[in-house]
C-alpha positions as CSV (number, residue, x, y, z in Angstrom):
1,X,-19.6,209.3,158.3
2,X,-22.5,211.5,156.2
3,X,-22.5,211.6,152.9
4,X,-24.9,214.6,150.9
5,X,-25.3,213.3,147.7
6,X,-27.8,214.0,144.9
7,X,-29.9,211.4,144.8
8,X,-28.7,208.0,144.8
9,X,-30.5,206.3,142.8
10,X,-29.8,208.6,139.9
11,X,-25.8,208.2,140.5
12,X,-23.8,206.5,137.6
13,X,-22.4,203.2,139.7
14,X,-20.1,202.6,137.4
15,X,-18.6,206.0,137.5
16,X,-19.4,208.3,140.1
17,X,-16.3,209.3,142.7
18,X,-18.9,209.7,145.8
19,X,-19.1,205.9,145.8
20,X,-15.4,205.1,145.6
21,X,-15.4,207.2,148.7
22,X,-18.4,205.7,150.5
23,X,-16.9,202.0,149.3
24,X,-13.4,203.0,151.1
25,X,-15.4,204.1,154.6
26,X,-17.5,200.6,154.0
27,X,-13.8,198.2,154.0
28,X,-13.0,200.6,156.8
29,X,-15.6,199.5,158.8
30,X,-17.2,203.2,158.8
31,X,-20.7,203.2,159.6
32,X,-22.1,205.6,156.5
33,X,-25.2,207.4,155.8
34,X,-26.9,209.5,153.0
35,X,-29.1,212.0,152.7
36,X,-30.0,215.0,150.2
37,X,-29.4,218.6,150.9
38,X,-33.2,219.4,151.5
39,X,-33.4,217.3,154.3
40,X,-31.5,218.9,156.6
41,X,-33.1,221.4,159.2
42,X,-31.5,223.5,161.8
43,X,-33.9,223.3,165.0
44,X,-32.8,224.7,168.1
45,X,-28.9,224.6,168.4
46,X,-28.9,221.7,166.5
47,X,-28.8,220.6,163.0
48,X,-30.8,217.6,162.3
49,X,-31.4,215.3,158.8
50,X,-33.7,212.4,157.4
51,X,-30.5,210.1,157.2
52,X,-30.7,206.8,155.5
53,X,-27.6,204.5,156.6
54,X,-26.2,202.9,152.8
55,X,-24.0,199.9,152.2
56,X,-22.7,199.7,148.5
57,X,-22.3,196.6,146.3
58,X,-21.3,197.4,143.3
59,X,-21.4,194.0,141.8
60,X,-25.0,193.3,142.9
61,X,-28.7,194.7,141.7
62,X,-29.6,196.6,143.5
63,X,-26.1,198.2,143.6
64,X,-27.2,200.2,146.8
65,X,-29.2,199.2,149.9
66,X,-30.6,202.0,152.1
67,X,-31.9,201.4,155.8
68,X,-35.1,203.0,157.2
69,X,-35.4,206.7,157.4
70,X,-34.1,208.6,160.8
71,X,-33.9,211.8,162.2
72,X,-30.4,212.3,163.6
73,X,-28.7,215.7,164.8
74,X,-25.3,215.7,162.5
75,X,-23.2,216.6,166.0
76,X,-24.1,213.1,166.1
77,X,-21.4,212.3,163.2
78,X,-17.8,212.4,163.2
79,X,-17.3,213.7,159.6
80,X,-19.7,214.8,156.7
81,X,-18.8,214.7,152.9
82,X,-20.6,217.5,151.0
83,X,-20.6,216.1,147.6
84,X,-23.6,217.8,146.1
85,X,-23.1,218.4,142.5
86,X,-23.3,222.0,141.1
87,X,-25.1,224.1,140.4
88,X,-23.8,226.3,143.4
89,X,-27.3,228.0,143.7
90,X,-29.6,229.7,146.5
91,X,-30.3,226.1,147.9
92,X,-27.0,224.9,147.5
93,X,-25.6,228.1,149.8
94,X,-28.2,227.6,152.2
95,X,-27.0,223.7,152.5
96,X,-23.8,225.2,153.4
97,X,-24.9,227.4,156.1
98,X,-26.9,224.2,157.8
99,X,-23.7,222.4,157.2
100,X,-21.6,224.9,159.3
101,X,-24.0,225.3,162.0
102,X,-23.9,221.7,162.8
103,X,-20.6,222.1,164.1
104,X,-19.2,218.7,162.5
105,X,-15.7,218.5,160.6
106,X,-17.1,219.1,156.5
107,X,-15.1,218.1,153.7
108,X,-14.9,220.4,152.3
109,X,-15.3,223.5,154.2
110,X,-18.6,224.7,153.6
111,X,-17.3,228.6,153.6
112,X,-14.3,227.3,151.2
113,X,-17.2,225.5,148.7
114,X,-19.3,229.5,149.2
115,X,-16.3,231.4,148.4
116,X,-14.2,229.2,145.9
117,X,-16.2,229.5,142.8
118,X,-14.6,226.8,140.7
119,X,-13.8,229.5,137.8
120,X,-12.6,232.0,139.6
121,X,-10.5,230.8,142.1
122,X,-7.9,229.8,139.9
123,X,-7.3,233.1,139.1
124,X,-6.3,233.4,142.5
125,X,-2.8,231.7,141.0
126,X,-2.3,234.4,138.0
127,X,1.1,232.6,137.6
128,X,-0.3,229.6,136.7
129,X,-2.8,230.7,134.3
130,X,-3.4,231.0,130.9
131,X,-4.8,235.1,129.4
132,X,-8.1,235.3,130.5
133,X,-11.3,238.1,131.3
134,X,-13.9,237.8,133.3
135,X,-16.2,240.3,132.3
136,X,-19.6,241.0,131.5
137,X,-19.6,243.5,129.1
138,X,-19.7,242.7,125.4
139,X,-17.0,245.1,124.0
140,X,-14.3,244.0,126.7
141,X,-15.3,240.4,125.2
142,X,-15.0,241.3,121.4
143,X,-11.6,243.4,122.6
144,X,-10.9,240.1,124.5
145,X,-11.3,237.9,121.4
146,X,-9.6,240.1,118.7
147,X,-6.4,240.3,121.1
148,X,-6.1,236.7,121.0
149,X,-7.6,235.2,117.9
150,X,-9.0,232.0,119.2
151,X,-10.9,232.3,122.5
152,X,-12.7,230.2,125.0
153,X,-15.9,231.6,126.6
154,X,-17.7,229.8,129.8
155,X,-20.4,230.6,132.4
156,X,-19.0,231.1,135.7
157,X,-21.3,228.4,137.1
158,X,-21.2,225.7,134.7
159,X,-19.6,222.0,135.5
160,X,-19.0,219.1,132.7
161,X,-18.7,221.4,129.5
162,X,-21.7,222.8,129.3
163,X,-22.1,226.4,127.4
164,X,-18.3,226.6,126.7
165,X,-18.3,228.5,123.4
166,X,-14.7,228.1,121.2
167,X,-14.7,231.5,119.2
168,X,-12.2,230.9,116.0
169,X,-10.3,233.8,114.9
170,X,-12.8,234.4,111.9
171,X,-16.0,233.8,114.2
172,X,-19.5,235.3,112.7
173,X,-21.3,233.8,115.8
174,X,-19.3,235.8,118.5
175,X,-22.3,238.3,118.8
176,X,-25.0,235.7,119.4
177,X,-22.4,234.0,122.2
178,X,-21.6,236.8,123.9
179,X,-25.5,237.7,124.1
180,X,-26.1,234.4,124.8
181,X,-24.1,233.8,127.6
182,X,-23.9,237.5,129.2
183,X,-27.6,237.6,129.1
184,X,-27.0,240.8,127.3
185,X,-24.2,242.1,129.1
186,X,-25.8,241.4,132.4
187,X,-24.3,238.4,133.4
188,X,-20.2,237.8,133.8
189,X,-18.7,235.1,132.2
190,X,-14.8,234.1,131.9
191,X,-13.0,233.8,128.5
192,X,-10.1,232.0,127.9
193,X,-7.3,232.1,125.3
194,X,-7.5,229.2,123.3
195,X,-5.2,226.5,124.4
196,X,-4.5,223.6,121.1
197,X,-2.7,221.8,124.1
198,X,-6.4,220.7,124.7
199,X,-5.8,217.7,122.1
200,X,-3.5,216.1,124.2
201,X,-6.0,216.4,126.8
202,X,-7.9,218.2,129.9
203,X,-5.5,217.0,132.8
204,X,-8.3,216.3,136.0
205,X,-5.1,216.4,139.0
206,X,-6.8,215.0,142.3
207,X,-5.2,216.7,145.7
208,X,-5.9,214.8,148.8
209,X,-5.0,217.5,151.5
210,X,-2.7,219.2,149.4
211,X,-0.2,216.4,147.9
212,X,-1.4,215.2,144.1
213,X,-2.4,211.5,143.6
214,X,-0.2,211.0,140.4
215,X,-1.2,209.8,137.8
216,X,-3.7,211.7,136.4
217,X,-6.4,211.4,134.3
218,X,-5.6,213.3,130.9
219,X,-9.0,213.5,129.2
220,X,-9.4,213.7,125.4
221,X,-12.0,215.6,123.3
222,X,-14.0,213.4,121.3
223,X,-14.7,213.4,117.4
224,X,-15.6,217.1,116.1
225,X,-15.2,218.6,119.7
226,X,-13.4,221.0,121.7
227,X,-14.1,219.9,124.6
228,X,-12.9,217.1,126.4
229,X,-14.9,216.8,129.6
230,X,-16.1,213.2,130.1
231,X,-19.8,214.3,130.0
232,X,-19.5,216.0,127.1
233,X,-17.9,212.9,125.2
234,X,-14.5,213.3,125.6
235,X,-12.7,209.8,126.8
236,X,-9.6,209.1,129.3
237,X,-6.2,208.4,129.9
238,X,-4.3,207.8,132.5
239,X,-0.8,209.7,132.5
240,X,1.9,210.9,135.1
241,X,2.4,214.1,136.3
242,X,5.1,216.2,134.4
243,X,7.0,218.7,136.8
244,X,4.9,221.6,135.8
245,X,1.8,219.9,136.9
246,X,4.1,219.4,140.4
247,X,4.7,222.6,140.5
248,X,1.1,223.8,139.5
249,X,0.5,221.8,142.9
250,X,2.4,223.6,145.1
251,X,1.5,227.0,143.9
252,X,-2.1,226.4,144.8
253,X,-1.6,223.7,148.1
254,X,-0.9,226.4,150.5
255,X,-4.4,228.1,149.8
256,X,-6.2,224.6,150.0
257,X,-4.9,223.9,153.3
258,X,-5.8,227.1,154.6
259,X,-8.6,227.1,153.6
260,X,-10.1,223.5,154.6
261,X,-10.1,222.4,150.8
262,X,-9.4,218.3,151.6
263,X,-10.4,217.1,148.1
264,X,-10.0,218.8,144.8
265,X,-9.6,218.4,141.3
266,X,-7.4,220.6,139.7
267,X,-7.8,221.2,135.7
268,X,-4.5,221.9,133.9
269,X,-4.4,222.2,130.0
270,X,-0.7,222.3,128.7
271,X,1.2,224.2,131.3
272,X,-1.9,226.5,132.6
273,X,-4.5,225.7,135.5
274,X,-7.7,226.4,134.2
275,X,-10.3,225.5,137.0
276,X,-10.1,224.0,140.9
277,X,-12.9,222.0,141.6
278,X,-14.1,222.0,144.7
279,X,-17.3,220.9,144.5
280,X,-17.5,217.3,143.6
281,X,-14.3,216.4,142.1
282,X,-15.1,213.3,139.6
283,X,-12.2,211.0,137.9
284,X,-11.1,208.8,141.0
285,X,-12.9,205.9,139.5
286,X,-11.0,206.3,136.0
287,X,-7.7,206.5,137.8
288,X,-8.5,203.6,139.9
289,X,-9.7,201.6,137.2
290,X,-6.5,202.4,134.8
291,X,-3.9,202.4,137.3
292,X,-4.6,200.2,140.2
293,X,-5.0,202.8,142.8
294,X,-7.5,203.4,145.5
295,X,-8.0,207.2,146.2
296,X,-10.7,206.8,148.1
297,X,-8.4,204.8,150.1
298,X,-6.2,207.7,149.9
299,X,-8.7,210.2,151.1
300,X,-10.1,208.2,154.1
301,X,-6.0,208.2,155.1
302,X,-6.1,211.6,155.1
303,X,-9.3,212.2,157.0
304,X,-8.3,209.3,159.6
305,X,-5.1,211.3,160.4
306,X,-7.2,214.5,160.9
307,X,-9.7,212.6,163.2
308,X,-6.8,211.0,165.2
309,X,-5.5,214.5,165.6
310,X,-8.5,216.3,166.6
């Protein structure tokens, strides 16, 4: 199994979800290697990379040990995570292309991680969603905001908080936000009615080829904060699923499925799905810490019964 990671060395090993997957490969006695998204080249009909093979101990220092370099065509594989963080930019769609030409099983679908901006994609599933505008002009913004009162606003490309703007009812910063973020009108962004169900927390749902890993992580903004992503402060807690979140679930499973979406994190404040990530959905190490279960576990079941299909 491949895993393209950011660098490795850089990863939190305390935290980060890529390892709870590579770990769970590891005690299945997966052979797994890493690389980063620049090394990859396509080269005749083949795709090749600058692999590193990488065994994990996370009790030891160094918490990582990384064999020799090699040049290996990925066909060579039976699986490849992507598990790049965002942003999703030029290089990060060119990653995908490489990815889809090397003809090996991706999770998750490269075209699925092109076309499902994390944003936007959960508009797919207007029943499930709180008001909302994605817009980039400043008077369907201000419009936007006076309907509602209190309004969230967000780049469309942004992960872990950053740039999300709360705009109070009686906000005399709206003008420098909107600029800010719109580039002055020339860049779309999403806003958001405010939702105060954020204090009881930012619900990250993990879906493992379609069916949710309950519980959940229900994340909590911090001191003086509206948000309650774990990057930007906010801390955990481990909760069930209520039957909204079920049904939140299988609203959006269908559409995963179809469209190669293996692993994602679904972000539900209150009763409303506000994002699908897609990406590099974070939180299994929280859950497993909290709750005694092993998603990557979970997820290497779910690929193994793809594999034995194929």
């Amino acid at each position: 199994m491949g895993f393209v990671l950011d660098p490795i060395a850089g990863l939190n090993h305390a935290k980060d979800s890529s390892l709870a997957l590579i770990l769970a490969a590891q005690r299945r006695g997966h052979r797994c290697f890493y690389w980063q998204p620049h090394a990859m080249r396509l080269e005749g009909e083949a795709v090749w990379a600058g692999m590193q093979a990488v065994c994990l101990d996370l009790q030891a220092d160094p918490w990582f040990e990384l064999g020799e370099i090699c040049d290996v065509p990925l066909n060579s594989l039976e699986l490849v995570f992507m598990r790049k963080d965002p942003p999703v930019d030029l290089n990060y769609i060119y990653a995908t292309y490489l990815l889809e030409r090397s003809r090996v099983w991706v999770v998750n679908r490269p075209a699925a991680l092109r076309d499902c901006n994390e944003k936007l994609f959960a508009t797919q599933f207007p029943q499930c969603c709180p008001p909302l505008l994605v817009s980039a002009e400043p008077a369907a913004l201000r419009r936007f905001h006076a309907q509602h009162g209190e309004v969230v606003y967000k780049p469309l490309d942004g992960m872990g908080g950053r740039s999300v703007f709360r705009a109070r009812a009686a906000e005399h910063n709206l003008g420098v936000i909107l600029e800010t973020l719109t580039e002055c009108g020339r860049r779309p962004i999403m806003a958001q009615r405010y939702l105060p169900e954020i204090a009881a927390g930012d619900k990250r749902i993990l879906v493992i080829d379609g069916e949710p890993v309950d519980p959940c992580l229900a994340r909590l903004p911090g001191a003086g904060e509206s948000r309650a992503n774990l990057a930007a402060g906010g801390r955990g807690r481990v909760q069930p699923l209520t039957e909204r979140d079920r049904w939140i679930v299988e609203q959006v499973a269908p559409e995963l499925r179809r469209r190669g979406l293996l692993f994602v994190g679904l972000d539900v404040i209150g009763d409303y799905l506000t994002e699908i990530n897609v990406t590099c959905p974070t939180c299994v190490r929280e859950i497993d810490r909290d709750a005694g279960t092993d998603i990557g576990g979970l997820v290497m079941d779910a690929v193994e019964r793809r594999l034995a299909a194929a």
